[in-house]
C-alpha positions in Angstrom: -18.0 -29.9 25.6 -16.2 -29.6 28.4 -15.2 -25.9 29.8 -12.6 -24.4 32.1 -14.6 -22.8 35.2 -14.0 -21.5 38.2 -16.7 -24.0 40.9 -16.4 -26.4 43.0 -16.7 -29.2 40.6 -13.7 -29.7 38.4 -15.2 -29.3 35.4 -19.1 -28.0 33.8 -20.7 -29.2 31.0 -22.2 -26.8 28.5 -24.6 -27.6 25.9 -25.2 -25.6 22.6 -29.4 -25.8 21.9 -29.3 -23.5 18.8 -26.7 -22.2 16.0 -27.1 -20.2 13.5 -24.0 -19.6 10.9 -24.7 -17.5 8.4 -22.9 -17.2 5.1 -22.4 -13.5 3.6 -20.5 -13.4 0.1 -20.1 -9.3 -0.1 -19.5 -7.6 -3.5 -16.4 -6.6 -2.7 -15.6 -10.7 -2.4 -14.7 -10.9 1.2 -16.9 -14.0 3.1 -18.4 -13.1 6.5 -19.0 -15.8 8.6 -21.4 -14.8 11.1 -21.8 -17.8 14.3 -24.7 -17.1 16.8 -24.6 -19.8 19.4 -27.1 -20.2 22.3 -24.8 -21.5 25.6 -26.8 -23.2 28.5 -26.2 -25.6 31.4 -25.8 -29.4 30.7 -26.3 -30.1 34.1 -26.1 -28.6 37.5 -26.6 -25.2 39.7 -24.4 -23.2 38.0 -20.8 -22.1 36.8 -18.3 -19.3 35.9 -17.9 -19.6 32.1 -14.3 -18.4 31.7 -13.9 -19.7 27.7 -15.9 -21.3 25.0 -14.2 -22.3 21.8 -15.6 -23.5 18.3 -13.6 -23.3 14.5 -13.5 -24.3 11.0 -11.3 -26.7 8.9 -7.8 -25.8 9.0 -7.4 -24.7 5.1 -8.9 -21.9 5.6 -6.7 -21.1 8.1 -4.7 -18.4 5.9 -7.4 -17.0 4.7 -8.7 -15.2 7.9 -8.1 -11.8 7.9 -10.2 -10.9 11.4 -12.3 -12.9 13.9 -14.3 -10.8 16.7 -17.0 -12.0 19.2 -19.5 -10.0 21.7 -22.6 -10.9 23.8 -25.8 -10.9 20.6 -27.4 -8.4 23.1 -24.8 -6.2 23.5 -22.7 -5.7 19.6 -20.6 -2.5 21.0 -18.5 -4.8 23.7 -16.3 -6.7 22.3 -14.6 -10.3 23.8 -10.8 -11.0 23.8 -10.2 -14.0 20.8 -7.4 -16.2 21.0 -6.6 -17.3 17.7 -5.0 -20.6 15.8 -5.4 -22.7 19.5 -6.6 -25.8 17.8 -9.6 -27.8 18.3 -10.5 -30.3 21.3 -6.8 -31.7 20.4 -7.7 -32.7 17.2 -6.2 -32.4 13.9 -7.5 -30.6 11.2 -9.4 -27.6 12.7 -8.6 -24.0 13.2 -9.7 -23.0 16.6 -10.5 -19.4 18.4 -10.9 -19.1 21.7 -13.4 -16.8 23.1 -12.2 -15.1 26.9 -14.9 -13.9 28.7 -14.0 -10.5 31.2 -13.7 -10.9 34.6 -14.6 -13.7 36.9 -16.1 -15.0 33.6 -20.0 -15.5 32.7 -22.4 -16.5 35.0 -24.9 -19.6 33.6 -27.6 -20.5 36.1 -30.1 -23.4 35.2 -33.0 -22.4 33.0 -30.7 -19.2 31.7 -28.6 -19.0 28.4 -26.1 -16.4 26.8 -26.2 -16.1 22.9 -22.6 -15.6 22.0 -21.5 -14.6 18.0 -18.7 -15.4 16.6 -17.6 -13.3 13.5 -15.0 -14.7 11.3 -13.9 -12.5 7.7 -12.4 -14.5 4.9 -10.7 -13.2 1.7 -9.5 -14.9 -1.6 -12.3 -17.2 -1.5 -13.9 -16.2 -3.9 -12.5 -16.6 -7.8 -13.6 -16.2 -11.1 -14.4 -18.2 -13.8 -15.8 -15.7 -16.4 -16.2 -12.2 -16.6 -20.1 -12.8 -15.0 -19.7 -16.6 -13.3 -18.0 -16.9 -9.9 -16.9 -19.9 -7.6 -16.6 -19.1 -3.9 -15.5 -22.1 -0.7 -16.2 -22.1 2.9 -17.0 -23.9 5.7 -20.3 -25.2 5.3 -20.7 -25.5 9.3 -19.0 -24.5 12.0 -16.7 -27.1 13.8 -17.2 -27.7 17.6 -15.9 -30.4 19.9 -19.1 -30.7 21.2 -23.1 -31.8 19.2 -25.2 -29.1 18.9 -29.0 -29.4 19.4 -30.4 -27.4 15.8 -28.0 -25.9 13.1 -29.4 -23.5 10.6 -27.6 -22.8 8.0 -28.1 -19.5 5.7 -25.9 -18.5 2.5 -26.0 -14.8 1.5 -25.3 -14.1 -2.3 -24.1 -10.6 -3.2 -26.5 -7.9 -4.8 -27.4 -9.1 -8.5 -26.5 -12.4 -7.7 -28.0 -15.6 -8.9 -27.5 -19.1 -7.8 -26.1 -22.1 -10.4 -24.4 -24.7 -8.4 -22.8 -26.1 -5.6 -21.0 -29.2 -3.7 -24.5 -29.7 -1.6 -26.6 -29.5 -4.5 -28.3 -32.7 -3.1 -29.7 -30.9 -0.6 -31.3 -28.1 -2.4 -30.8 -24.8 -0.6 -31.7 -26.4 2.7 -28.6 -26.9 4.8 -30.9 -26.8 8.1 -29.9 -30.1 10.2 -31.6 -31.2 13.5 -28.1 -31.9 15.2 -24.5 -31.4 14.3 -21.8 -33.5 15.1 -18.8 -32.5 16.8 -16.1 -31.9 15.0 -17.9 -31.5 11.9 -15.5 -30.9 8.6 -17.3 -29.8 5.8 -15.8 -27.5 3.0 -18.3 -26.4 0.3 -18.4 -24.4 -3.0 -21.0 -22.7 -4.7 -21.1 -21.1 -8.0 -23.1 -17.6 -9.3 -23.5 -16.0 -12.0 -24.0 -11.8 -11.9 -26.9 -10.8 -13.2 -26.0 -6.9 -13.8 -23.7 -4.5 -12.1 -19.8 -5.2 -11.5 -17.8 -7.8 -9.2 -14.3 -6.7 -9.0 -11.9 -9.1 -6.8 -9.5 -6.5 -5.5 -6.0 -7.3 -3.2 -4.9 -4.4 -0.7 -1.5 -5.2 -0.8 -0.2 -1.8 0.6 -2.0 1.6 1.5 0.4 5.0 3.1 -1.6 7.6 4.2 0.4 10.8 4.8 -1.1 13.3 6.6 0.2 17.0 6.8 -0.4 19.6 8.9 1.1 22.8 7.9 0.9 26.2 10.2 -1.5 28.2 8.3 -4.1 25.9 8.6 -4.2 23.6 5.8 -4.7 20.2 6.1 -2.9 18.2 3.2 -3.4 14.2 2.3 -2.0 11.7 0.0 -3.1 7.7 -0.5 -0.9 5.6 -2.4 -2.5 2.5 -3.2 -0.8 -0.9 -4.6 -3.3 -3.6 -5.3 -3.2 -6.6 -7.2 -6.2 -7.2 -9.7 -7.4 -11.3 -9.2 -10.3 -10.9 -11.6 -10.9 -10.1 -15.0 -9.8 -6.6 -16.5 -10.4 -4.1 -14.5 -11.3 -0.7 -16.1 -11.2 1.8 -12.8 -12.2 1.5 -9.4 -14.0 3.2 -6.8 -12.8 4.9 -3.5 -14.5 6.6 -0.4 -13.0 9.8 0.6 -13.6 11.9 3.9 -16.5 14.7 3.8 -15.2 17.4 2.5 -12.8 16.4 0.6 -11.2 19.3 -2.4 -8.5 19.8 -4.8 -9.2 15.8 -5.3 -6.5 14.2 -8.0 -4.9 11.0 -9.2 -2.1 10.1 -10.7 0.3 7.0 -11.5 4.2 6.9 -12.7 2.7 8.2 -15.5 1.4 11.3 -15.3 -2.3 12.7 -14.1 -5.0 10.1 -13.8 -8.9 10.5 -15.1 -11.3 11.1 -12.7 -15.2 11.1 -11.8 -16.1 12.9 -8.5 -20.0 12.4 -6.1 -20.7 13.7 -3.0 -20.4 17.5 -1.2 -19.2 19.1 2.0 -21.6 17.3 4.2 -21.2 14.3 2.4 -18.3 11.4 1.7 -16.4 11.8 -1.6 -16.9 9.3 -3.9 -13.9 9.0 -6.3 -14.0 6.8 -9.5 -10.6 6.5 -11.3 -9.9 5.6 -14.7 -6.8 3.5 -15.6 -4.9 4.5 -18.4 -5.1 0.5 -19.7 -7.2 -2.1 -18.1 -5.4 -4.2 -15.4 -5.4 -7.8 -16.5 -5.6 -11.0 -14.4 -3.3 -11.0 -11.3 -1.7 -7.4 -13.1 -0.3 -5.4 -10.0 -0.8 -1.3 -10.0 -0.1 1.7 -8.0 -1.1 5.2 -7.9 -1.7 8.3 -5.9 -4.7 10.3 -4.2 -4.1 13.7 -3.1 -6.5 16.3 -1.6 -7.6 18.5 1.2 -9.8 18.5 4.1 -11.1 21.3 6.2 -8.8 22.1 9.2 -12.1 22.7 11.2 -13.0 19.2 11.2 -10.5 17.5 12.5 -8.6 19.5 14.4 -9.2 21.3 17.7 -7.0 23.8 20.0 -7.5 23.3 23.5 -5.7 25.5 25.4 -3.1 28.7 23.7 -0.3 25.6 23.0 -2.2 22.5 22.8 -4.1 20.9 20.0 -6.0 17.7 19.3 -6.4 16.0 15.5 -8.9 13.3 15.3 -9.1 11.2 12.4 -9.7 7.8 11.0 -6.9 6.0 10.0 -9.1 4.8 7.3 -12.4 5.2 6.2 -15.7 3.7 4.0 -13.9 0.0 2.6 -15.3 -2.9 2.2 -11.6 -4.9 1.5 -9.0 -6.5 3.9 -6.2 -3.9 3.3 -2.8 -5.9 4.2 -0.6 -3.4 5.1 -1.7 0.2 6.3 0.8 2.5 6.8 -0.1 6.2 8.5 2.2 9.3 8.8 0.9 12.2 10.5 3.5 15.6 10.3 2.7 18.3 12.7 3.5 21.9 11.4 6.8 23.4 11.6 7.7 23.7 15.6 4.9 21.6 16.5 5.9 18.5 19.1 4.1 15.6 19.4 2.7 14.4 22.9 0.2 11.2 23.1 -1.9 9.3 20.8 -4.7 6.8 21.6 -6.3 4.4 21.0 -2.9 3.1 19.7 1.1 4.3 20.3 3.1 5.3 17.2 5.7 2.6 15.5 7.9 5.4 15.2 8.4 9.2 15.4 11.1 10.9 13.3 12.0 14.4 14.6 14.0 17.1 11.8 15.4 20.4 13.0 11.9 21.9 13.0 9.2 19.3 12.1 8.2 15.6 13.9 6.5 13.5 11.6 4.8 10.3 13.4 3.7 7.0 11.8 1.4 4.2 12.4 1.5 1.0 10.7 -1.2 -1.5 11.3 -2.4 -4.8 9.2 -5.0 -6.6 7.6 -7.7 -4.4 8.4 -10.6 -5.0 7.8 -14.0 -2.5 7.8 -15.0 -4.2 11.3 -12.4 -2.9 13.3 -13.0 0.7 14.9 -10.0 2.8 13.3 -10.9 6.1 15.0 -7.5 7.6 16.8 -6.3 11.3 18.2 -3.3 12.7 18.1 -2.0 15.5 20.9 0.5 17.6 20.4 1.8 21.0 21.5 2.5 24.4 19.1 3.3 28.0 19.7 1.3 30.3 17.0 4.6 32.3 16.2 5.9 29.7 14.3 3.3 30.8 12.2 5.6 33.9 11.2 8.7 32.1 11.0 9.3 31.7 7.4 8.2 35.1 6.2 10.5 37.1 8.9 13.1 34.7 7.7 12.7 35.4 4.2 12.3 39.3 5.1 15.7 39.3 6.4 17.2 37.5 3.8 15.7 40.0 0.9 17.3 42.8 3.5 20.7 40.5 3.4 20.3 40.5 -0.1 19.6 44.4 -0.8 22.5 45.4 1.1 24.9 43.1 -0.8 23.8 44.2 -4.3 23.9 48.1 -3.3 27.9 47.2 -2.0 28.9 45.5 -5.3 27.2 47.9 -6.8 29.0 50.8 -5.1 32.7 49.1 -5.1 35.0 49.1 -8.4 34.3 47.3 -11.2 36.9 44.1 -11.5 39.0 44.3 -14.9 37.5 41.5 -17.1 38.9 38.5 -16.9 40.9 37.6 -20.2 39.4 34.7 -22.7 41.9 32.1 -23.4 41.6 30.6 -26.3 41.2 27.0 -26.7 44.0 25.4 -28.9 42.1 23.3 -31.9 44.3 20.2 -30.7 42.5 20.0 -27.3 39.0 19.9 -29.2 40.2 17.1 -31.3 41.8 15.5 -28.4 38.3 15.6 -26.7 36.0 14.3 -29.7 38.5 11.5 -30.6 38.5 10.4 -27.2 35.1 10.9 -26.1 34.2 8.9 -29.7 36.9 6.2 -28.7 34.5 5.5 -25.3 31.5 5.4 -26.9 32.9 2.8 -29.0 34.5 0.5 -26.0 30.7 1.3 -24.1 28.6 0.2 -27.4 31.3 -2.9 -27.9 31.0 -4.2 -24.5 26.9 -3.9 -24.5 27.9 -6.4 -27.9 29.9 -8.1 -26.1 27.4 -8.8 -23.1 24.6 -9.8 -25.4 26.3 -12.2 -27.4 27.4 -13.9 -24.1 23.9 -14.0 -23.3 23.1 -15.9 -26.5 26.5 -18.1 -26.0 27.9 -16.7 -29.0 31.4 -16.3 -27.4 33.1 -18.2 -25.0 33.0 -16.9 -21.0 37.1 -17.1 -20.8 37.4 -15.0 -24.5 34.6 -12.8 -22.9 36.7 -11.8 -19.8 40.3 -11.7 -21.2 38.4 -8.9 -23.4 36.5 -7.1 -21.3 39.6 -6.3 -19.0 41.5 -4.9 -21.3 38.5 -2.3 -22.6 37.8 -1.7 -19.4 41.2 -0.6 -19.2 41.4 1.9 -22.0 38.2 2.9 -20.9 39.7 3.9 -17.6 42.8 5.7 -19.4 40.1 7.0 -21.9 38.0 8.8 -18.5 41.4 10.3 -17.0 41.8 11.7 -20.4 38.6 13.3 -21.1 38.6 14.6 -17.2 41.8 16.4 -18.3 40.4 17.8 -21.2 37.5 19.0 -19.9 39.3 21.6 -17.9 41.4 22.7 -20.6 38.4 23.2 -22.7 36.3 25.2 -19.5 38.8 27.8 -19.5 37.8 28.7 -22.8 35.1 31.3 -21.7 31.6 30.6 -20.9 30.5 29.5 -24.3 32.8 26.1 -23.6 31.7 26.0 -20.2 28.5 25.1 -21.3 28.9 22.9 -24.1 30.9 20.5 -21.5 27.6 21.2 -18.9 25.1 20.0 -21.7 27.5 17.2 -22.0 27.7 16.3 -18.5 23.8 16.6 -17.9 23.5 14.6 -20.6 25.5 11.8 -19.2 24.1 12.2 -15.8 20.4 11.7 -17.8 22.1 8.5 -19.6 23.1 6.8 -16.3 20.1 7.4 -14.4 17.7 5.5 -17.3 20.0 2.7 -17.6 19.4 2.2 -13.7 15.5 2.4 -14.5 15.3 0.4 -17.5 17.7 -2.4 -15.3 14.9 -1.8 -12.2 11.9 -2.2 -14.5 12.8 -4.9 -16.2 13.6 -6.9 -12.8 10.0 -5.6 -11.4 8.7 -7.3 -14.5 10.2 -10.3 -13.8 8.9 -10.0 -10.7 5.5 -10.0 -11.7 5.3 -6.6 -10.2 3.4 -4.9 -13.1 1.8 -6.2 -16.1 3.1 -6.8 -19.7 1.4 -3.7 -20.9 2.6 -1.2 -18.3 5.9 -2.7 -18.8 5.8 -1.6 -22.4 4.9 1.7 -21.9 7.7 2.6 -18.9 10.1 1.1 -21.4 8.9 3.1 -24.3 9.0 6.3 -22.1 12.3 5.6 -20.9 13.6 4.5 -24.4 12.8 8.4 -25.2 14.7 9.8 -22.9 17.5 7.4 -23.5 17.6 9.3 -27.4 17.4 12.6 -25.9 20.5 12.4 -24.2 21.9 11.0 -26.9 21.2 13.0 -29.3 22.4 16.3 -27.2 25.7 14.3 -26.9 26.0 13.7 -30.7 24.9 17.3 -31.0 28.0 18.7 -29.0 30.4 16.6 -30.3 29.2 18.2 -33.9 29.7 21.2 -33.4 33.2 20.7 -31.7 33.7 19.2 -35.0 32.8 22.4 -37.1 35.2 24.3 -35.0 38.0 21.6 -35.7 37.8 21.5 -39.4 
């Protein structure tokens, strides 16, 4: 393989004597692809490594989530990677290109350097029963150069057993004396588990919101949406920090089940229940909230200026696609740095900055430590209660002057006239009729039981007494409001009611194009409708109750 150096020659050969690529199929169903190469001189005194690149067959391309490399004696420094730069020219192959810092790595004769190469993989893995498994990868590494020995190992998960594979020739050896350059090889290989659980979980989304408040507390919530790509999945496990309290969970739907391990010096292990299995490729999301001890992560430094340090995520074994982080500082608080990383964005209120971070496809090998500076004055601290103090004063003194000044003569009821009641009912009965006839209407032209052209010339002209019908009622209601505060409220109900009606139609049109979507599964679906459907009735029925008792007065 020939390398880009900086020598007198115009170009150094380097040889790779040994390779081992190693295999590892975790339970949470990512593939780690672990490359250990030994580099040494093909020929003469010595050179200035500046690069070294190797890769895989191109369709796995989409499925890496992270590649990292470092010196095998030295795991803690990482190299800069160039990713997707091709192959040697060729066609087919993903390539990574490995940058070695500074004038670049000395090789002298008779010396080596073991470089590895990390790559991590998800949704290679699938399932073909609830127990049996089929996972693909590249059975050897692709360079554009032979290498001297290749060994090969493949790493099941725990309670794992072997069945099959596409090199079942072969046995389990894979071991070969050279490989080729530019070797292409995909592979599959089936298991079966044993005992235990393999769930094959997508991260699609993760916020983290993280709140500071001045009396100390320290406040977090984790909304997850994931996407299920095994079989039914009953609940799933997640790492909180040590320390964690006041743990809950919850979805749309209310308060979710939950089974807590772990202590103050400990992490949090949270199992939680779904209310219904998640099928095959069913999407779900829901909520963790709890809180942390302000001791922990957060120092003071000076009389103004504190420090949090946190994780932006902790204890996973999954690729999680899109992490979004949102840190607000208490009340009066003002942010000043962060490191390792900037914030995407700050937002700044009349008293509060919230900042947020948004990174993606992470991945449990990347170090996600960061601090956060920022500046606060401790008499914030007693903002809100001497505000509210001088508001109860405000509000003491304004009751003892009402109370001392004369009492207003009552204002006169006037009566509402029994034609303006029937007015109302007729007309607010004439638009529930249009409303219920142009639903009708809609379905049947849906079903193509009434031409498009018959459909319109119609609907205009409901829609136009329904227009007359609103000015009307509008009118009415007024009338009716001066009544006294008995009327006042019956047209309130009547109004929250309608507000109620409006705002489920817009849900029930949202869920249903979410369930299109493939957004949630057939079963949640059914439930949000059914929930939905119920309140639907309810304001409904306190419309039909009004409009009853207006009737009673009529008669």
């Amino acid at each position: 393989m020939t390398i880009k150096v900086k020598t007198g020659s115009s170009s150094a050969d380097v040889k790779v004597d040994q390779l081992n690529h190693t295999v590892q199929i975790q339970n949470s169903g990512l593939v780690i692809v672990n490359d250990t190469l030994k580099l040494s001189l093909k020929g003469g005194n010595g050179i200035l490594l500046q690069n070294f690149s190797l890769g895989f067959p191109f369709e796995y391309g989409s499925n890496l989530d992270y590649c990292f490399a470092y010196n095998a004696s030295k795991p803690d420094e990482r190299l800069e990677v160039e990713l997707d730069v091709g192959l040697g020219g060729r066609i087919g192959f993903y390539g990574v290109n490995i940058i070695f810092l500074g004038p670049g790595l000395n090789i002298s004769n008779g010396k080596s350097y073991d470089l590895t190469v990390v790559f991590v993989y998800s949704n290679l893995v699938s399932s073909e029963t609830e127990t049996s498994f089929n996972v693909t990868f590249p059975l050897y590494p692709s360079l554009a150069q032979n290498a001297s020995l290749c060994r090969v190992t493949v790493v099941l998960p725990r309670d794992a057993n072997y069945t099959d594979s596409s090199f079942h020739e072969k046995g389990l050896d894979f071991n070969i004396t050279t490989l080729e350059s530019f070797r292409y090889e995909p592979a599959w290989l089936t298991f079966n588990m044993t005992t235990g659980t393999f769930p094959l979980i997508n991260v699609n989304e993760i916020k983290r919101e993280i709140k500071l408040d001045q009396w100390g507390g320290l406040h977090l919530s984790d909304m997850y949406y994931i996407t299920n790509k095994g079989f039914a999945l009953a609940s799933i496990r997640i790492s909180l920090p040590k320390g964690a309290s006041d743990v809950s969970a919850r979805d749309e739907f209310g308060d979710l089940s939950i089974t807590l391990q772990g202590n103050a010096t400990t992490s949090t292990n949270v199992t939680i229940s779904f209310r219904t299995a998640l099928g095959k490729n069913s999407a779900t999301e829901f909520t963790m909230t709890y809180n942390l001890p302000w001791k922990n992560h957060v120092n003071q430094h000076s009389w103004r200026d504190y420090n949090l340090t946190f994780t932006f995520f902790e204890q996973f074994d999954l690729t999680i696609r899109e992490l979004v982080v949102t840190v607000t500082l208490p009340e009066g608080a003002e942010f000043q740095s962060s490191k390792p990383v900037d914030p995407q964005n700050i937002e700044k209120s009349v008293f509060q900055e919230t900042v947020t971070f948004a990174l993606f496809n992470v991945t449990q090998f990347q170090n996600l430590d960061f601090s956060l500076a920022y500046g606060y004055l401790v008499f914030w601290a007693s903002f809100y209660p001497t505000l509210w103090l001088g508001v109860f004063i405000i509000i003491v003194g304004v009751i003892a002057l009402l109370w001392q000044a004369p009492k207003a003569p009552p204002v006169p009821t006037i009566p509402v006239p029994l034609e303006d009641l029937r007015s109302f009912v007729e007309a607010y009965e004439g638009k529930t009729g249009i409303l219920q006839e142009l639903e009708s209407m809609e379905q049947k032209l849906q079903k193509g039981r009434i031409p498009r052209r018959r459909y319109k010339v119609r609907r205009r002209m409901l829609e136009g007494r329904l227009s007359t019908l609103s000015r009307d009622l509008t009118s009415l209601r007024e009338k009716i409001r001066k009544g006294g505060p008995r009327y006042t409220d019956i047209m309130r109900q009547i109004e929250v009611a309608e507000t109620m009606l409006e705002g489920v139609e817009t849900d029930i049109r949202r869920v249903e194009a979410r369930y299109r979507r493939g957004e949630i599964s057939k079963g949640a679906y059914g439930k949000i409708l059914e929930e939905y459907h119920r309140r639907r009735e309810r304001a409904i029925t306190t419309i039909d109750g009004v409009l009853l008792r207006l009737r009673e007065e009529i008669r």
